[in-house]
C-alpha positions as CSV (number, residue, x, y, z in Angstrom):
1,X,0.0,0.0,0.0
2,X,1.7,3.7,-1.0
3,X,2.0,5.7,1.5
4,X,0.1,8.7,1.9
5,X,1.0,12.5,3.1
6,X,-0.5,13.8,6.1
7,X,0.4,16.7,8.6
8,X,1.7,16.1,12.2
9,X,-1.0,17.1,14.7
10,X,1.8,19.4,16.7
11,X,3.0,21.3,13.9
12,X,1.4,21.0,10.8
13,X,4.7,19.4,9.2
14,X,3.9,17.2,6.2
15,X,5.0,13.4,7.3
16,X,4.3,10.1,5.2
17,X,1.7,7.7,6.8
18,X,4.5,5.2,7.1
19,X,6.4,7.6,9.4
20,X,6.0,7.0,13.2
21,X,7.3,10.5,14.6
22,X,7.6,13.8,12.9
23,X,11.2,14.6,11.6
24,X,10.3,18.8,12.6
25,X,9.0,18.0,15.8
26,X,10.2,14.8,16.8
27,X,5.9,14.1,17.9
28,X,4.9,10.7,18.2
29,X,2.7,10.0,15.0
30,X,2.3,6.3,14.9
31,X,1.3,4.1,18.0
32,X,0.1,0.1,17.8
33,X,-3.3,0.3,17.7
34,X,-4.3,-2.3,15.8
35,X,-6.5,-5.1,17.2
36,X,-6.4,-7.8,14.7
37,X,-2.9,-7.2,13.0
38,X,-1.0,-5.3,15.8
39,X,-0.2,-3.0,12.7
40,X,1.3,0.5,13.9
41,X,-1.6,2.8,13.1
42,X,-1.1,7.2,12.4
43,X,-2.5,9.0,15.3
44,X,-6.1,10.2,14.9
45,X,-7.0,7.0,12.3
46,X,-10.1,5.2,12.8
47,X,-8.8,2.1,10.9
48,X,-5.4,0.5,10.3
49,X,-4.0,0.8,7.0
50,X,-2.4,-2.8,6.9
51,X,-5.9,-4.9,7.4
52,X,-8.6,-2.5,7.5
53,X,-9.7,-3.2,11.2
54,X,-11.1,-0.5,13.5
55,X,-8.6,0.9,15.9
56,X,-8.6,-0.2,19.3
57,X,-6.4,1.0,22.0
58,X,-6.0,2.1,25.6
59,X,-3.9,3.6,27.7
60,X,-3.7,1.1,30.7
61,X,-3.7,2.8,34.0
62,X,-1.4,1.9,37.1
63,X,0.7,-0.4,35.6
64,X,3.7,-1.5,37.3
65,X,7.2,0.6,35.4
66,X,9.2,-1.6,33.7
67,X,12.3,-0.5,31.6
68,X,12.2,-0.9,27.6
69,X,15.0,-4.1,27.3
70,X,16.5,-2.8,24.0
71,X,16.7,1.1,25.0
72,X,16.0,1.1,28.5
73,X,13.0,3.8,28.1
74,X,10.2,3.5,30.4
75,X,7.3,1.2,28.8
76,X,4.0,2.6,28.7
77,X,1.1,-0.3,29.7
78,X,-1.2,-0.5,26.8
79,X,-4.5,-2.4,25.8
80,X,-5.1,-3.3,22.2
81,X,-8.5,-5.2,21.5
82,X,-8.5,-6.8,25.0
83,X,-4.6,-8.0,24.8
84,X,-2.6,-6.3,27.8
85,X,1.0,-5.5,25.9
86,X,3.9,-3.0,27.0
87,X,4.7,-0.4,24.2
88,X,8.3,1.5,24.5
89,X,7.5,5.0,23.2
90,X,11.1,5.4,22.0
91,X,12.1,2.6,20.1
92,X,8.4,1.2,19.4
93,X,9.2,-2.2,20.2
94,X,6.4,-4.3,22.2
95,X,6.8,-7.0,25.3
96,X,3.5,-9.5,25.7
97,X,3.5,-11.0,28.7
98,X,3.4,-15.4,28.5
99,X,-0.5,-15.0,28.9
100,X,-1.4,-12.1,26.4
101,X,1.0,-13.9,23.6
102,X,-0.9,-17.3,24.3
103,X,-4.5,-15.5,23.6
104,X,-2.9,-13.6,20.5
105,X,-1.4,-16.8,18.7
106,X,-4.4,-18.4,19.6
107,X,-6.9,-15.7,18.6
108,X,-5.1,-16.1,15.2
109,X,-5.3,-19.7,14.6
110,X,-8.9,-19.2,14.8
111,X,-9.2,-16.3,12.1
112,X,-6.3,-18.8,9.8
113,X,-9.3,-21.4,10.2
114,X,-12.5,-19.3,10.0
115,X,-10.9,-17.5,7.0
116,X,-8.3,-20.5,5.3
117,X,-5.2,-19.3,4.9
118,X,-4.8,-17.5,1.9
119,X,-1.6,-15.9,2.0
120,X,1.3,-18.0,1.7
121,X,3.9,-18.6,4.7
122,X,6.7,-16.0,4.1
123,X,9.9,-17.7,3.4
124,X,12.1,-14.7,3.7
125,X,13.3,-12.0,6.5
126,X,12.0,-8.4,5.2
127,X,16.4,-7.9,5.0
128,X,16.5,-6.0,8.4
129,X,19.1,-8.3,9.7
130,X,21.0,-7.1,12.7
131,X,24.3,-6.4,12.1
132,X,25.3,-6.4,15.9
133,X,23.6,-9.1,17.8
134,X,22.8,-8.0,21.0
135,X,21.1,-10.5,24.5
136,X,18.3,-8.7,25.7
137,X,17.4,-8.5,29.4
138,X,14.1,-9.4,30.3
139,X,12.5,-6.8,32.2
140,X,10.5,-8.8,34.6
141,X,13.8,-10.6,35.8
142,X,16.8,-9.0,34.2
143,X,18.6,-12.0,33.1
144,X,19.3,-12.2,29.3
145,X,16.2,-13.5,27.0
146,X,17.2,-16.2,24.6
147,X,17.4,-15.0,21.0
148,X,14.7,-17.4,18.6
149,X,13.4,-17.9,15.2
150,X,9.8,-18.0,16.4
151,X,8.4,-21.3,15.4
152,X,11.1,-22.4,13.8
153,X,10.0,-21.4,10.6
154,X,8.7,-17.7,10.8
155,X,12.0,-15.9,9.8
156,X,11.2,-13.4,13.0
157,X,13.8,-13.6,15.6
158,X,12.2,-12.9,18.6
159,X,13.9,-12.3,22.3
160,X,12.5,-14.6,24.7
161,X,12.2,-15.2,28.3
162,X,10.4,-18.3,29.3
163,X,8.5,-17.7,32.5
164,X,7.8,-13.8,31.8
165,X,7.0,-12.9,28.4
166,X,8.9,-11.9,25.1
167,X,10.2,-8.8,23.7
168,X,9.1,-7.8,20.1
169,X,11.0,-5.1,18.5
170,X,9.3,-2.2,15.8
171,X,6.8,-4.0,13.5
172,X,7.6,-7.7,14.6
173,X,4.7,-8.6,16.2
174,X,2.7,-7.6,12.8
175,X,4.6,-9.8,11.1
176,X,4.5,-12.9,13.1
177,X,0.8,-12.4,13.1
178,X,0.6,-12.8,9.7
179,X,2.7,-15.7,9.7
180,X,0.0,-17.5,12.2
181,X,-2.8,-16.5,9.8
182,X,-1.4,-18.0,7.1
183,X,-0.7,-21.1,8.6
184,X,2.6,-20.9,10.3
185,X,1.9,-22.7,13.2
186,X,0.2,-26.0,11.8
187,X,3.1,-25.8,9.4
188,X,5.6,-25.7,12.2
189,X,3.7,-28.7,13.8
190,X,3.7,-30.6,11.2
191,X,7.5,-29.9,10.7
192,X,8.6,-31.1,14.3
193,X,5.9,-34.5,14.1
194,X,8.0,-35.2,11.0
195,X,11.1,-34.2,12.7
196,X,10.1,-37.0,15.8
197,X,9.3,-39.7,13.9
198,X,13.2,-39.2,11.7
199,X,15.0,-39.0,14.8
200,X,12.8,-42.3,15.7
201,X,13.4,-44.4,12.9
202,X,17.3,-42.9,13.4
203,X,17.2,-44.4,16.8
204,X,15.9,-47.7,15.4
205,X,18.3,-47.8,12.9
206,X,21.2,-47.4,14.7
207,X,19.8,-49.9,17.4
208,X,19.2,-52.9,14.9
209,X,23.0,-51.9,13.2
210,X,24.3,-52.0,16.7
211,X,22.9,-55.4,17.8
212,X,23.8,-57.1,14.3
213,X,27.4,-55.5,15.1
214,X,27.6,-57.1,18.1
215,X,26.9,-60.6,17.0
216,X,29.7,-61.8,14.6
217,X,28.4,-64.8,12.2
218,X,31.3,-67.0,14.0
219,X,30.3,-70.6,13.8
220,X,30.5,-72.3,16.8
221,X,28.9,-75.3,19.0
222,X,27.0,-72.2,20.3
223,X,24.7,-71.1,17.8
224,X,22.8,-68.5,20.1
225,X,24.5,-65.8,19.3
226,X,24.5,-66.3,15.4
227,X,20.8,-66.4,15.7
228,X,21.1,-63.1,17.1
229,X,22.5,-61.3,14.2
230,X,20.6,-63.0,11.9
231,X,17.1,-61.9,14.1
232,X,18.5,-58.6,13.9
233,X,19.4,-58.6,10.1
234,X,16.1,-59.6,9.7
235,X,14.7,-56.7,11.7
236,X,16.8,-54.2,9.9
237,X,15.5,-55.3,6.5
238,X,12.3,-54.6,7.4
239,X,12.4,-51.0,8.5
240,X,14.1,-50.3,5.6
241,X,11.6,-51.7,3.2
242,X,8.5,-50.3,5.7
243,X,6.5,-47.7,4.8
């Protein structure tokens, strides 16, 4: 979508819709507003310009202060469309809570079923790629988040922390959003059921090898043992030829 010209509400400078504070004035023109695409939305809209949903946030009152992990700002509490969030005003990045990112992915899955999933997983990054990689510390707990592909398969490295929540940084949660609408997390389901049942037959295969390796065809009075290795042969042959 092109984006279009408007004026900043402080001082009347011009400033592109894609813009999320005005290069006069430095005023916030952007905030995450979005409720069904956590799209970044320009102040004053009435719907996003990403999806088309109706804007849908609050400012959440009394929240506890927690510092921004990336820039160390303090993080303003927000609501958007019922999903408690934490929204750094300086670097725009978000932090959702274990909870709220459980009843977002989820919320998703449902649209991707009511809807199908007509867009196709994105394969690629969007090229931002972080020249400097840098651990986050969580700001519940303060000990470095663990850096992850979300999914497996999204192309979104996200910063986690495991018991408190993870740290999205400008525009990421939009984008993993769509990757659950279209499907990403069935695909990345199916992916690590396929993934099991390799590493099983691997197991199995390495188990029959091993037990024919340890029984030698060495004819003897004792025949138990070539029996073995022949039971195990046996057994081999038949996960290979199993479908």
């Amino acid at each position: 979508m092109p984006a279009e010209t408007l004026n900043c509400p402080m001082c009347g400078a011009p400033a592109s819709s894609e813009a999320t504070c005005c290069e006069h004035c430095g005023a916030r023109l952007a905030t995450v507003a979005c409720p069904s695409c956590f799209g970044m939305i320009f102040v004053g809209a009435k719907f996003c310009s990403h999806c088309g949903a109706r804007a849908d946030r609050t400012e959440a009152e009394g929240a506890v202060s927690q510092p921004c992990p990336r820039c160390r700002a303090k993080m303003n509490g927000v609501v958007i469309g019922g999903v408690n969030l934490r929204e750094c005003p300086r670097c725009e990045g978000i932090w959702a809570e274990a909870s709220s990112l459980e009843q977002i992915c989820a919320d998703r899955e449902k649209q991707a079923a009511v809807l199908g999933m007509a867009n196709p997983i994105p394969e690629t990054s969007d090229g931002s790629i972080e020249q400097k990689i840098r651990y986050l510390p969580c700001p519940a707990c303060n000990k470095l988040m663990n850096r992850v592909n979300f999914a497996h398969c999204s192309h979104v490295i996200v910063d986690v922390c495991n018991p408190h929540g993870t740290w999205f940084d400008k525009d990421e949660l939009r984008r993993i959003v769509e990757f659950i609408r279209s499907g990403g997390l069935e695909t990345a389901r199916t992916r690590e059921i396929a993934d099991l049942e390799a590493e099983r037959r691997r197991l199995k295969t390495a188990q029959t090898t091993s037990a024919w390796n340890s029984s030698p065809p060495v004819r003897s009075s004792n025949y138990g043992d070539w029996d073995i290795g022949i039971s195990a042969a046996a057994e081999f042959l038949n996960f290979l030829f199993r479908k």
